[in-house]
C-alpha positions in Angstrom: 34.3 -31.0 -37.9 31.6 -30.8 -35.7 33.7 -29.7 -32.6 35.3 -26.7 -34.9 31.5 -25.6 -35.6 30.7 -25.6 -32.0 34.5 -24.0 -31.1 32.6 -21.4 -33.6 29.6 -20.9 -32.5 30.9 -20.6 -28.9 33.5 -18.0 -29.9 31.1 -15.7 -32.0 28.5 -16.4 -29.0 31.1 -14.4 -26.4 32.3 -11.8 -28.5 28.7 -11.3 -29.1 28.0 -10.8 -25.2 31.4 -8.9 -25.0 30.3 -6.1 -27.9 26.7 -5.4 -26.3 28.3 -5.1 -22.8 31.1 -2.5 -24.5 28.0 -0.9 -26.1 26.2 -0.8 -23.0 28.7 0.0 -20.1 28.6 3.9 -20.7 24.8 3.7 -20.4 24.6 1.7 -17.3 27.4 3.9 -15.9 25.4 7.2 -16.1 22.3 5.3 -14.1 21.6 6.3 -10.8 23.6 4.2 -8.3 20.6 4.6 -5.4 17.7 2.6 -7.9 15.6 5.8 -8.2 14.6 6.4 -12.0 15.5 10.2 -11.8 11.8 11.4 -12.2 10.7 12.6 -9.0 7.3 12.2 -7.8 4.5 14.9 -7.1 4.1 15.5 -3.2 0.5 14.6 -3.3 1.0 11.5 -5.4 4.1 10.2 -3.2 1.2 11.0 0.2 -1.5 8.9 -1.4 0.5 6.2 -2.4 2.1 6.2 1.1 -1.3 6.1 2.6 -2.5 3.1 0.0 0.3 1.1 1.6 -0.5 1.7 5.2 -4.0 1.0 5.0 -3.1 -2.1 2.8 -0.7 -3.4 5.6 -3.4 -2.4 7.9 -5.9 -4.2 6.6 -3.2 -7.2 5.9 -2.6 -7.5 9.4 -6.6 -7.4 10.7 -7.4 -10.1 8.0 -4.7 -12.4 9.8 -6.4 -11.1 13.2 -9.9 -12.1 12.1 -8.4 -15.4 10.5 -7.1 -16.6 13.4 -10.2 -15.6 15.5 -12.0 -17.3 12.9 -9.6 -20.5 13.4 -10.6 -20.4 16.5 -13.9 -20.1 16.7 -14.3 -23.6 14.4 -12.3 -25.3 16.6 -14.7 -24.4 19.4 -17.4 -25.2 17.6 -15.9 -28.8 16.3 -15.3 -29.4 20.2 -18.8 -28.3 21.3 -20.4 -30.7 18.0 -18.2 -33.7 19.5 -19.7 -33.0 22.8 -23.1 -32.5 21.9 -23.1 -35.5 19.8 -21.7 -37.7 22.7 -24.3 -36.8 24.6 -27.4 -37.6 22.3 -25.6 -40.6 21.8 -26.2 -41.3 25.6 -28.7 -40.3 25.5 -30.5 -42.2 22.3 -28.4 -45.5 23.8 -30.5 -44.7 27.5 -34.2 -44.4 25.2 -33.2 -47.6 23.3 -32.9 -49.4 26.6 -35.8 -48.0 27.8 -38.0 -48.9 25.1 -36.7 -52.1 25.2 -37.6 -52.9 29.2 -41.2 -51.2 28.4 -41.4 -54.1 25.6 -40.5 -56.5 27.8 -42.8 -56.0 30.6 -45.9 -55.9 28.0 
């Protein structure tokens, strides 16, 4: 019983899809094959938004510029830290020893 209501359901379910695809064929056939809409866009209205995407892309491209400059730059500066803190490491580990034979001799 329950495999005849599905059988049902499935059959009503595809004639369903077959009806709105016979209702809808003309319709589809009569678009455009290209994509375009069929409304055709003022001259200054296509410039500008020609212009808006060049300047975007633009603008795209120097933000990846100045990102990886950017990237750069930190990774100098990390190297230059590391360095610097090395060297006041020596440099604390020299004072240490220092104080430590000025102690000793008083």
């Amino acid at each position: 019983m329950v495999q005849l209501i599905a059988f049902i359901i499935f059959i009503l379910s595809v004639g369903g899809i077959f009806f709105i695809l016979y209702r809808k064929v003309p319709v589809l056939i009569q678009l455009p094959q290209n994509g375009h809409h069929g409304i055709k866009k003022h001259e200054f209205i296509a410039t500008v938004e020609k212009k808006i995407k060049e300047v975007y892309f633009h603008l795209f491209s120097k933000q990846m510029l100045l990102h990886k400059v950017l990237s750069k730059v930190r990774i100098w500066t990390l190297k230059i830290e590391r360095k610097i803190d090395t060297l006041l490491h020596g440099i604390r580990k020299k004072a240490q020893e220092l104080d430590k034979q000025v102690k000793k001799k008083k």
